[in-house]
C-alpha atoms as a printed R data frame, in Angstrom:
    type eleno elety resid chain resno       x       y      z
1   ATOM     1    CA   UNK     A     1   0.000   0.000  0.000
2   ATOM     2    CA   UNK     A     2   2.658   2.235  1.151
3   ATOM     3    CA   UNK     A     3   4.837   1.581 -2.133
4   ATOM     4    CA   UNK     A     4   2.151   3.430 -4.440
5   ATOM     5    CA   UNK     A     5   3.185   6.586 -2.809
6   ATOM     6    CA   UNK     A     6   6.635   9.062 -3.392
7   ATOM     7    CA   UNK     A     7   9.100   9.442 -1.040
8   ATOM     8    CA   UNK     A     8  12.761  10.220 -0.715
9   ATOM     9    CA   UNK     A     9  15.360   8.353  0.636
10  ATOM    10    CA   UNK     A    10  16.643  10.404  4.501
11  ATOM    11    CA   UNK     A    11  16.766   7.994  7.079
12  ATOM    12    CA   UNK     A    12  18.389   4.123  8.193
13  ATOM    13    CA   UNK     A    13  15.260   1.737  7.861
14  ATOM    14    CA   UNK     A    14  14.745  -0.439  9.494
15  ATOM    15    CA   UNK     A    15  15.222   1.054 12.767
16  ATOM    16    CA   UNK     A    16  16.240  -1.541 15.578
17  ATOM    17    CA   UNK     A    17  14.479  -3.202 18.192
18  ATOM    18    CA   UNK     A    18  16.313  -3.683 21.650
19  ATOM    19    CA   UNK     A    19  15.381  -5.756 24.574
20  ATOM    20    CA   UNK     A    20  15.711  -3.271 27.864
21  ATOM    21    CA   UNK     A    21  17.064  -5.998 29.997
22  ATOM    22    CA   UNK     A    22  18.466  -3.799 32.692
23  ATOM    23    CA   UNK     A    23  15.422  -1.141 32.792
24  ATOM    24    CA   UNK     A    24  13.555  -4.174 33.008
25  ATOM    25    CA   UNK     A    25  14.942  -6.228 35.641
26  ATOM    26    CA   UNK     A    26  14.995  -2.947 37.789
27  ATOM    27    CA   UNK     A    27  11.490  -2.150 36.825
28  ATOM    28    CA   UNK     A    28  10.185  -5.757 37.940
29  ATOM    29    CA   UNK     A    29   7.086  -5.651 35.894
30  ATOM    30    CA   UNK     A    30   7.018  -6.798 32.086
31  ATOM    31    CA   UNK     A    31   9.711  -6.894 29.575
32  ATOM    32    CA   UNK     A    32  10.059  -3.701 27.436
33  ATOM    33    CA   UNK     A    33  11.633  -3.120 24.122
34  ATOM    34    CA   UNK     A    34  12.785  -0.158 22.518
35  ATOM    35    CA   UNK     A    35  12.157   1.039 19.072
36  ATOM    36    CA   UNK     A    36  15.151   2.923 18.272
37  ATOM    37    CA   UNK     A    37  13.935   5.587 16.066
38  ATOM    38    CA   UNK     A    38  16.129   7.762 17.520
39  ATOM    39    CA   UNK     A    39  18.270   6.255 15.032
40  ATOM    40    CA   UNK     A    40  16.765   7.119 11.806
41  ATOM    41    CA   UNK     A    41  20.152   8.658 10.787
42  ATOM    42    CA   UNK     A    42  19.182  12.415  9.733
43  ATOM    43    CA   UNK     A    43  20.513  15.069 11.836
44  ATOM    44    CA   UNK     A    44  21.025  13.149 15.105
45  ATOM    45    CA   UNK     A    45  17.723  11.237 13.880
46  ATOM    46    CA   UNK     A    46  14.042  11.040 15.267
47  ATOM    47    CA   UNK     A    47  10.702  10.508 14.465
48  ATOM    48    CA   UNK     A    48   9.728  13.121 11.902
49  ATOM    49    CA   UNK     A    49  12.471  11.535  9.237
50  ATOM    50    CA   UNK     A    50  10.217   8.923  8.714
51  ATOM    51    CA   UNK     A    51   7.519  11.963  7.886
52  ATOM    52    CA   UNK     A    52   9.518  13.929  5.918
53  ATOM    53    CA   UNK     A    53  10.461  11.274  3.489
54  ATOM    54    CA   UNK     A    54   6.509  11.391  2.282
55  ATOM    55    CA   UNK     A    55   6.183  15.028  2.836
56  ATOM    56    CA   UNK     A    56   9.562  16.299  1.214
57  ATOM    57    CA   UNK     A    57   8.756  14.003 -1.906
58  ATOM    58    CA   UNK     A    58   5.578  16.139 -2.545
59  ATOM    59    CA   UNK     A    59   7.434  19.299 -2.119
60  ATOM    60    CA   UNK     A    60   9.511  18.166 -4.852
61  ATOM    61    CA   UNK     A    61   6.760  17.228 -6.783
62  ATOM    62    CA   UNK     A    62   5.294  20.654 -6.427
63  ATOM    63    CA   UNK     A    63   8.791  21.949 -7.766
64  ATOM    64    CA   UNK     A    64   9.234  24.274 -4.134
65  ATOM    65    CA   UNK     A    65  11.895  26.340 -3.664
66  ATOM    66    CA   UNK     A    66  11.497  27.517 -0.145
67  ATOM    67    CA   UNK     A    67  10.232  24.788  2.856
68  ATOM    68    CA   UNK     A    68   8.344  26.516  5.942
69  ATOM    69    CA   UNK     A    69   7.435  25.085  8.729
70  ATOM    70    CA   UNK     A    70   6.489  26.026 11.974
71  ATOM    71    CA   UNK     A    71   7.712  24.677 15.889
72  ATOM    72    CA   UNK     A    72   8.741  25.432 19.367
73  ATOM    73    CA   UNK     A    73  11.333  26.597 20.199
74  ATOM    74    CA   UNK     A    74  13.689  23.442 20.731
75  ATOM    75    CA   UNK     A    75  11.426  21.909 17.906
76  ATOM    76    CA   UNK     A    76  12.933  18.487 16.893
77  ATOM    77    CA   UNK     A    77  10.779  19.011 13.842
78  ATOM    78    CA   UNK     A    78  12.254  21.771 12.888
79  ATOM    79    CA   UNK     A    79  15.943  20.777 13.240
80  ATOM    80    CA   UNK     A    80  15.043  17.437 10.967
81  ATOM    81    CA   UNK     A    81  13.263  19.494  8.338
82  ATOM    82    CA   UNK     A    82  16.772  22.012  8.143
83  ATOM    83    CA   UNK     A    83  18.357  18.682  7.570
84  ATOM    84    CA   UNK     A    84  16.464  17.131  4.945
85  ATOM    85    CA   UNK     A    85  16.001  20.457  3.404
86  ATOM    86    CA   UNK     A    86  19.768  20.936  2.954
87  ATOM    87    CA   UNK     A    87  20.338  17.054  2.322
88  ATOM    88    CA   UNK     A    88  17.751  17.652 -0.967
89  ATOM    89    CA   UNK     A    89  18.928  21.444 -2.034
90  ATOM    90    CA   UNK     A    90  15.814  23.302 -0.635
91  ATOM    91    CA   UNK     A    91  15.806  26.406  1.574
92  ATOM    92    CA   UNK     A    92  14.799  25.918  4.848
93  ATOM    93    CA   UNK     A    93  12.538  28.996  6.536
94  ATOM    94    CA   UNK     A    94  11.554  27.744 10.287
95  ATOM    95    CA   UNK     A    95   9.319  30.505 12.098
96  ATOM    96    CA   UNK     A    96   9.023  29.740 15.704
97  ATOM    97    CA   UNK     A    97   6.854  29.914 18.847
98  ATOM    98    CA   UNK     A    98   7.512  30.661 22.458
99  ATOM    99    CA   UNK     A    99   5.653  28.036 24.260
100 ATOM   100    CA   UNK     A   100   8.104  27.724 27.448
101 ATOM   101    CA   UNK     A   101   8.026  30.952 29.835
102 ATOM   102    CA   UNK     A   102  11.135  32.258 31.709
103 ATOM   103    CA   UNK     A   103  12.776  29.889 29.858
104 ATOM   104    CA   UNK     A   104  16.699  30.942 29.693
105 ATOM   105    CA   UNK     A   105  18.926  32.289 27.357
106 ATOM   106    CA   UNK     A   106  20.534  29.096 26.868
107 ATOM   107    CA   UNK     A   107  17.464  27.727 26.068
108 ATOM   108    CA   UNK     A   108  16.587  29.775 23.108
109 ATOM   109    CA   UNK     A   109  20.482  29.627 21.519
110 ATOM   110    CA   UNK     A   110  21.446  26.131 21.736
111 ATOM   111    CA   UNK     A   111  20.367  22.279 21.060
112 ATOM   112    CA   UNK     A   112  18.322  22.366 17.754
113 ATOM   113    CA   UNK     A   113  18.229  26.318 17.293
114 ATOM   114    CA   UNK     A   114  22.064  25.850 16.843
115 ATOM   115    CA   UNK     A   115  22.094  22.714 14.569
116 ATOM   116    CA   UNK     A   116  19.336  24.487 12.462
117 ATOM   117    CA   UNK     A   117  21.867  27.413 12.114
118 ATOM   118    CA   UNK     A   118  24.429  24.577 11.117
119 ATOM   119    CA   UNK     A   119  21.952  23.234  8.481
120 ATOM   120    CA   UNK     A   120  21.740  26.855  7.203
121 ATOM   121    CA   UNK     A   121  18.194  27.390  7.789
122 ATOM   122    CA   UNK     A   122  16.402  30.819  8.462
123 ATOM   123    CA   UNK     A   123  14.495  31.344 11.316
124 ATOM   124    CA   UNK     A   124  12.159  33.570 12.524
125 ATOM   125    CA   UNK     A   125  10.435  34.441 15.649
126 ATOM   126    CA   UNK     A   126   6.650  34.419 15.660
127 ATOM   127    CA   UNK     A   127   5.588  37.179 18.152
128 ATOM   128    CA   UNK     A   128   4.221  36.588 21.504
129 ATOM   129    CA   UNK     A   129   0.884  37.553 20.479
130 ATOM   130    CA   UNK     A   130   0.178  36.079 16.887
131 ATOM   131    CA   UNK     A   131  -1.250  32.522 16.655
132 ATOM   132    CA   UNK     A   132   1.690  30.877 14.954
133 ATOM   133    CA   UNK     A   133  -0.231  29.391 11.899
134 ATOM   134    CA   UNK     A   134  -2.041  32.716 11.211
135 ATOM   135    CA   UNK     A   135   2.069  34.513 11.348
136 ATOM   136    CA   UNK     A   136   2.944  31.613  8.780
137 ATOM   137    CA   UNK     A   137   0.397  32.266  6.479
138 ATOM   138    CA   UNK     A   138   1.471  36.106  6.218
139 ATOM   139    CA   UNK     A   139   5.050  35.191  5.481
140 ATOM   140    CA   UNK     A   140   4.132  32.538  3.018
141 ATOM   141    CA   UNK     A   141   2.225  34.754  1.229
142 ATOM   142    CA   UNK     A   142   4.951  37.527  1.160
143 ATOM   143    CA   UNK     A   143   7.540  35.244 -0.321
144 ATOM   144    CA   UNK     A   144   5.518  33.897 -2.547
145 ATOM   145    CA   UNK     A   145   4.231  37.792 -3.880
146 ATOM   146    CA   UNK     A   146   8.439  38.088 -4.250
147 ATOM   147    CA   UNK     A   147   8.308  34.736 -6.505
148 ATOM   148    CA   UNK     A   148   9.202  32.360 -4.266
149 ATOM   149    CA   UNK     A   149   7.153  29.199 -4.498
150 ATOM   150    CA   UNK     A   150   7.183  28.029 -1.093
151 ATOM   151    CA   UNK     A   151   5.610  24.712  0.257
152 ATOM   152    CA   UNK     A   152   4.155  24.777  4.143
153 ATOM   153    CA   UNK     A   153   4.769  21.521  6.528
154 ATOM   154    CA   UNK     A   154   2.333  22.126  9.633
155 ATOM   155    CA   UNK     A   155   3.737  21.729 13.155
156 ATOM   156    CA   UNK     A   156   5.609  18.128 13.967
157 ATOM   157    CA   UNK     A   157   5.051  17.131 10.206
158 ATOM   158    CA   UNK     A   158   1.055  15.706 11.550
159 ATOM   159    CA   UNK     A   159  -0.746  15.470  8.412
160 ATOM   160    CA   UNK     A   160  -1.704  12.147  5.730
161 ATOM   161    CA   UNK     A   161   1.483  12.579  4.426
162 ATOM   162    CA   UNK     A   162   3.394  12.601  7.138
163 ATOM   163    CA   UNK     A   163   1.473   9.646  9.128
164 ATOM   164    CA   UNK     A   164   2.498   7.332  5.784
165 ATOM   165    CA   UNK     A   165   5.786   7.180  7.602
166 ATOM   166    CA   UNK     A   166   4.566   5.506 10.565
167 ATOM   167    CA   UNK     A   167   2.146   3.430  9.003
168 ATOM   168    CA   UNK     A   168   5.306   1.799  7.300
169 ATOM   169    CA   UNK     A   169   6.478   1.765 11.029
170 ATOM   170    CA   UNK     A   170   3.880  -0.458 12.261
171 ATOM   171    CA   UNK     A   171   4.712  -2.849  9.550
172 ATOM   172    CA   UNK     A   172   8.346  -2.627 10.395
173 ATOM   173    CA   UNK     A   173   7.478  -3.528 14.093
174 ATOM   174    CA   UNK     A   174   5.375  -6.502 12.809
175 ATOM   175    CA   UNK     A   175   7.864  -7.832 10.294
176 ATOM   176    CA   UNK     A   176  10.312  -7.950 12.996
177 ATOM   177    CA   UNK     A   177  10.636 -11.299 14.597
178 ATOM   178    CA   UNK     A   178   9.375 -10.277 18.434
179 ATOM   179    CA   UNK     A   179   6.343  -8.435 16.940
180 ATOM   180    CA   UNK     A   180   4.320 -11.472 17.484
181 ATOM   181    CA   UNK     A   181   4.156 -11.834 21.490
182 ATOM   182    CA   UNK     A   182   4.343  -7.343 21.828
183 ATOM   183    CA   UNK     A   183   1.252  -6.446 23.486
184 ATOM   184    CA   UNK     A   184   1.920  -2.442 23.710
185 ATOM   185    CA   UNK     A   185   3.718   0.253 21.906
186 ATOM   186    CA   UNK     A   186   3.778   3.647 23.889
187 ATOM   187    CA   UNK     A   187   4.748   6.681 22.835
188 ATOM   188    CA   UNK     A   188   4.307  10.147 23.482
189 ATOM   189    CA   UNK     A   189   1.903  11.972 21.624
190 ATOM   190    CA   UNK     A   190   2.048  16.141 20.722
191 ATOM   191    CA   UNK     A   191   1.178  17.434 17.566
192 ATOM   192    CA   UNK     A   192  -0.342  13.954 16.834
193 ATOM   193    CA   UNK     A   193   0.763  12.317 13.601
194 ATOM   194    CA   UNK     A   194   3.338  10.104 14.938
195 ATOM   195    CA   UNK     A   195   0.133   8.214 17.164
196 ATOM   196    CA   UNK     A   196  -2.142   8.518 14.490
197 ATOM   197    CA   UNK     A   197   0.319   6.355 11.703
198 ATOM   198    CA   UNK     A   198   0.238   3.767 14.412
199 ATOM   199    CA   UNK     A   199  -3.437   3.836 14.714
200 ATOM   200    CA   UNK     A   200  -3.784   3.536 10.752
201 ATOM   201    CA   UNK     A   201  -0.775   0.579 10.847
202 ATOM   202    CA   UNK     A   202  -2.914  -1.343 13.853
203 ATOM   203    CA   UNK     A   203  -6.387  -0.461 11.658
204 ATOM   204    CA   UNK     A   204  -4.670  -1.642  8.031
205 ATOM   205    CA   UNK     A   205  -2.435  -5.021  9.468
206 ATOM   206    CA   UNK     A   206  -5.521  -5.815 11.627
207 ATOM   207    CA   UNK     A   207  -3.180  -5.905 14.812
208 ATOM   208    CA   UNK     A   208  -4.262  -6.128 18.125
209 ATOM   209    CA   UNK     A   209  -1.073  -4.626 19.872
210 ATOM   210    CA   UNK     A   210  -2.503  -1.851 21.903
211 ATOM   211    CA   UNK     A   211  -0.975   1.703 21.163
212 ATOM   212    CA   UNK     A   212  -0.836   3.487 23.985
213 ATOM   213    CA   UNK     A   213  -0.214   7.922 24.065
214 ATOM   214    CA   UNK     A   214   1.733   9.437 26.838
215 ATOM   215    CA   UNK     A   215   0.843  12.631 26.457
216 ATOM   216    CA   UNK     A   216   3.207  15.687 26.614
217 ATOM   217    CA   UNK     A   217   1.033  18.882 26.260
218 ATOM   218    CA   UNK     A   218  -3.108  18.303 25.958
219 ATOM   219    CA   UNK     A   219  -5.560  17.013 27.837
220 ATOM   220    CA   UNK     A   220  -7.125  13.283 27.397
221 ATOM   221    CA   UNK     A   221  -9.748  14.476 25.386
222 ATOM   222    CA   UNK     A   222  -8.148  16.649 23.216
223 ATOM   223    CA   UNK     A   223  -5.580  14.755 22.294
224 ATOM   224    CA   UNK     A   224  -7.910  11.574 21.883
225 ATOM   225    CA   UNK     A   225  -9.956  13.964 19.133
226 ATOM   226    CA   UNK     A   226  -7.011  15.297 17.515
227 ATOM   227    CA   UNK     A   227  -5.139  11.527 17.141
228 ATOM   228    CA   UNK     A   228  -8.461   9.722 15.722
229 ATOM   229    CA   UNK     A   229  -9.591  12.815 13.551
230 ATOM   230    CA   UNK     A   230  -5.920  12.717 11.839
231 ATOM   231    CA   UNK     A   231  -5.963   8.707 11.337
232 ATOM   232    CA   UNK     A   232  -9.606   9.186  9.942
233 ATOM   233    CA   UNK     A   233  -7.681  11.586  7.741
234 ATOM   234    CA   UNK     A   234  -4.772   9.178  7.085
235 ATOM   235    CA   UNK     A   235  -6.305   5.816  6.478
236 ATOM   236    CA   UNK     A   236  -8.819   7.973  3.957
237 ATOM   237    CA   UNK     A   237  -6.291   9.279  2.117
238 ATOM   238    CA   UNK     A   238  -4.634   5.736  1.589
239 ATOM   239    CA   UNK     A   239  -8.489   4.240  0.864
240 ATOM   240    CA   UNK     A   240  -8.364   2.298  4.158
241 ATOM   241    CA   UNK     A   241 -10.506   0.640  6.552
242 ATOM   242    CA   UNK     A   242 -12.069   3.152  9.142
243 ATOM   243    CA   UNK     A   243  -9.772   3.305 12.242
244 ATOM   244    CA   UNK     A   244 -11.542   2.816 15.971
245 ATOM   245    CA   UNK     A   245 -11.591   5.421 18.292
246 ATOM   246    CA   UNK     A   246 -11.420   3.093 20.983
247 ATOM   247    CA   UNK     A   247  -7.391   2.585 19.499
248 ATOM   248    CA   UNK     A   248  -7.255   6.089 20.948
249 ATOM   249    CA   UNK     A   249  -5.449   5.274 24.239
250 ATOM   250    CA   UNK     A   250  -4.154   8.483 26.007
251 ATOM   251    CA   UNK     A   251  -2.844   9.099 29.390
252 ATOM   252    CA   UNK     A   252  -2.472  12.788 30.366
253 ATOM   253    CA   UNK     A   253  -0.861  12.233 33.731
254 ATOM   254    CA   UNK     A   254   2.664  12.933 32.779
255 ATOM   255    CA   UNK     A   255   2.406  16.324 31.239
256 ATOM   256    CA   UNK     A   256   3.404  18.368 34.489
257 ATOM   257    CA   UNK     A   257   2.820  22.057 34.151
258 ATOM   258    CA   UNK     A   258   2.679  22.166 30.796
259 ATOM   259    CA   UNK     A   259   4.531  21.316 27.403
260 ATOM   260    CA   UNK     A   260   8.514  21.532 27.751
261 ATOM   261    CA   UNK     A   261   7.833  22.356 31.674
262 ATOM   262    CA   UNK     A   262  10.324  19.931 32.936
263 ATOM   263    CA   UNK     A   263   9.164  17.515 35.703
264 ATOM   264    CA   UNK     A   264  10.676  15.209 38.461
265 ATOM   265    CA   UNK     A   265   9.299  12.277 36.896
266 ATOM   266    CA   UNK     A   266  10.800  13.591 33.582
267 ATOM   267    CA   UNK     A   267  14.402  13.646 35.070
268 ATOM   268    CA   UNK     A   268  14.411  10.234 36.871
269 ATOM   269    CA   UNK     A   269  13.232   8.853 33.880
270 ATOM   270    CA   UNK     A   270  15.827  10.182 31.843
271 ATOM   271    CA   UNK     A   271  18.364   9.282 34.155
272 ATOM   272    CA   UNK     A   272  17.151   5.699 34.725
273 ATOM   273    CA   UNK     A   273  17.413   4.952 30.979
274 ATOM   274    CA   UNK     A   274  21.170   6.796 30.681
275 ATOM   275    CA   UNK     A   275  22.624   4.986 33.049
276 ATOM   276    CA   UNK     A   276  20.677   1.415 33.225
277 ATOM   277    CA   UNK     A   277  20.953   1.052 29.352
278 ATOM   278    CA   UNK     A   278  23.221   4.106 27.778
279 ATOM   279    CA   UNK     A   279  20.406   5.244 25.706
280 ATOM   280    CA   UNK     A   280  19.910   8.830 25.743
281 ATOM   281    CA   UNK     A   281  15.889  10.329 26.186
282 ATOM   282    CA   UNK     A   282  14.440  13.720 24.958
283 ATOM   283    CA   UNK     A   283  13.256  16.244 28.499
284 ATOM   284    CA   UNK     A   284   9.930  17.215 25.968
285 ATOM   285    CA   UNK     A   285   9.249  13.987 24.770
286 ATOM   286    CA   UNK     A   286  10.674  10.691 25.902
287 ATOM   287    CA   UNK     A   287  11.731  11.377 28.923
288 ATOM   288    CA   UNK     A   288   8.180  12.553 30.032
289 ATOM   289    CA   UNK     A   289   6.604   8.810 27.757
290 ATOM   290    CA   UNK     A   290   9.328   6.752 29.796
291 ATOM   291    CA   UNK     A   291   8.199   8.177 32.499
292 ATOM   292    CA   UNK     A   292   4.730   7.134 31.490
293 ATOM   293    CA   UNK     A   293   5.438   3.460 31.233
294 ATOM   294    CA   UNK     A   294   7.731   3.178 34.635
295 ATOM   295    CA   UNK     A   295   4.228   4.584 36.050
296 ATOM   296    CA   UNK     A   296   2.133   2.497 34.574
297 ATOM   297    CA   UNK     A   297   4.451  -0.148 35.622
298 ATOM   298    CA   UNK     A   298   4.091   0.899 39.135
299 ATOM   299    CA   UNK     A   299   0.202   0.909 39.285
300 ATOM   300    CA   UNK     A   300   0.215  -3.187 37.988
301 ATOM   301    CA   UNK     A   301  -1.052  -1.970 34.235
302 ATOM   302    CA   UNK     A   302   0.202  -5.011 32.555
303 ATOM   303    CA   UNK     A   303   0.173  -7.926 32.954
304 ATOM   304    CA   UNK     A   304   4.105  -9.740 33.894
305 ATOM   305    CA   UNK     A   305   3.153 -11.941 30.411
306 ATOM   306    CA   UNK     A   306   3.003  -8.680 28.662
307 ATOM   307    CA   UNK     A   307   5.729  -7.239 26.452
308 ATOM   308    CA   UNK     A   308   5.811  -3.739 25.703
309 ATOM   309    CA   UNK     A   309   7.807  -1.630 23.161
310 ATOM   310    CA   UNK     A   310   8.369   1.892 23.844
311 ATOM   311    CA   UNK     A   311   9.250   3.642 20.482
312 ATOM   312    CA   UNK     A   312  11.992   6.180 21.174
313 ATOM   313    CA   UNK     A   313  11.113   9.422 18.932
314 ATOM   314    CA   UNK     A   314  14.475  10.866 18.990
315 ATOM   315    CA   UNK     A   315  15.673  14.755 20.159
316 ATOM   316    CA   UNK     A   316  18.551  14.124 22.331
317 ATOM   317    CA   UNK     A   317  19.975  16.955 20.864
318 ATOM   318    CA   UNK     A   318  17.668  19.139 22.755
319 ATOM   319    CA   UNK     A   319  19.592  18.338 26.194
320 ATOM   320    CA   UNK     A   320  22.133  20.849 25.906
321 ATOM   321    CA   UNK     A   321  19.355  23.275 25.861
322 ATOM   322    CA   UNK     A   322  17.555  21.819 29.144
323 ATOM   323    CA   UNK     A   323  21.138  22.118 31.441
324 ATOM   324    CA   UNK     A   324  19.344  24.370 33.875
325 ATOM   325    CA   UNK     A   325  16.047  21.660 34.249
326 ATOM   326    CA   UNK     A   326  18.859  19.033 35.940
327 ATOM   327    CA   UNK     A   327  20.704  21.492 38.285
């Protein structure tokens, strides 16, 4: 299915599957796995090359000249897309949003605002009081009027091209030898896509591995609408079965105060995975996920039978960024 659509080559697929034995023994509860899409090879890797690959092909297509896309400050997103961009000969504009307050200097200079200076990307700040999609819209519009031809990624790459990548990553997980006895995947879930590819792999392989959403910014409900409403979109767009919204699994318990807001569960979880398995988390993302399934662990959730994969979405590179979060 996924064959009949473009995409460029950017990342290492298949990404590898590891057995946590340490985190596990520690943990005392089922085994857990790791889906090391950390390691998708562009930029330090992470999730969205998997995205991009889809996305970047119909930019191409379009003949664009000028990428925008829009993210948070320390937006993983963002730093991938400056990489691909440059990998393919496309000018990168990023344009993005204060979401973090009293965040510090070092915060807004280093981790991926640095590497997307390396990638020789543009940036621009959206101000404190525009809604960052409206801001875009403006400055697409102006470059285009100057005879650009510029091509618009929304936040985190969530949209049906982008969740094409992660369909093809449910059928990686199932082609791979332990996919038969995995009864979970978590993940964290944000802008969305990322969970909803899942959703349409589980819906189009007829799987019953339950996905599972540690979410890192909205509420329960929120993010349960916004994951099913963009696999409706996805498994439409690839003339799919219609997904479930009872797929939609979401805990909200691990946010803390709020996206990028670091939190003590956040930092034990990072630190349990450094230095039980040398695997390095994200403080945004994966830290706050891992922290998600060493608490779900805690309150007898699975089963001991039960083997769970955590999929690792990448953005180490971020931690420079979050010093001041561990002092």
């Amino acid at each position: 299915m996924i064959e009949n659509f473009q995409r460029v080559n950017l990342g290492h697929f298949p990404t590898p599957i590891e057995h946590l034995k340490s985190i596990s023994a520690f943990l005392g509860g089922p085994q857990i796995y790791i889906k090391r899409d950390d390691c998708t090879g562009l930029a330090t890797g992470g999730n969205k090359t998997r995205k991009l690959e889809f996305i970047l092909a119909d930019a191409l297509d379009k003949n664009a000249d000028l990428v925008v896309t829009v993210g948070a400050i320390q937006s993983n997103h963002a730093r991938q897309t400056a990489a691909a961009c440059a990998k393919l000969g496309l000018r990168c504009l990023i344009i993005l949003e204060h979401r973090l307050k009293g965040a510090p200097e070092i915060y807004n200079n280093s981790g991926n605002v640095f590497l997307n200076k390396v990638f020789g990307s543009e940036m621009i700040m959206c101000p404190k009081n525009r809604v960052i999609e409206d801001y875009a819209d403006e400055i697409i519009e102006e470059r285009r009027q100057s005879g650009e031809n510029p091509y618009f990624i929304p936040v985190g790459g969530s949209n049906h091209l982008g969740e094409l990548g992660y369909i093809e990553c449910f059928r990686e997980i199932t082609n791979d030898q332990n996919s038969e006895s995995f009864s979970h995947i978590i993940l964290a879930t944000g802008s969305g896509g990322t969970h909803a590819g899942l959703i349409a792999g589980k819906t189009i392989f007829k799987s019953d591995i339950e996905v599972i959403g540690i979410s890192i910014k909205g509420t329960k409900k929120e993010q349960e609408e916004k994951v099913f409403q963009l696999a409706i979109n996805s498994l439409e767009y690839v003339s799919g079965p219609s997904p479930s919204k009872e797929d939609v699994i979401i805990m909200d318990e691990f946010v803390g105060p709020g996206y990028a807001e670091p939190t003590d569960g956040m930092r034990k979880a990072l630190s349990l995975m450094a230095t039980k398995e040398g695997i390095l988390l994200d403080p945004v993302y994966s830290g706050k996920a891992f922290d998600g399934v060493i608490g779900l662990i805690k309150s007898n959730f699975f089963q001991p039978s039960d083997k769970v994969l955590f999929l690792h979405t990448g953005g180490s590179a971020a931690i420079p960024a979050f010093e001041w979060a561990f002092e």
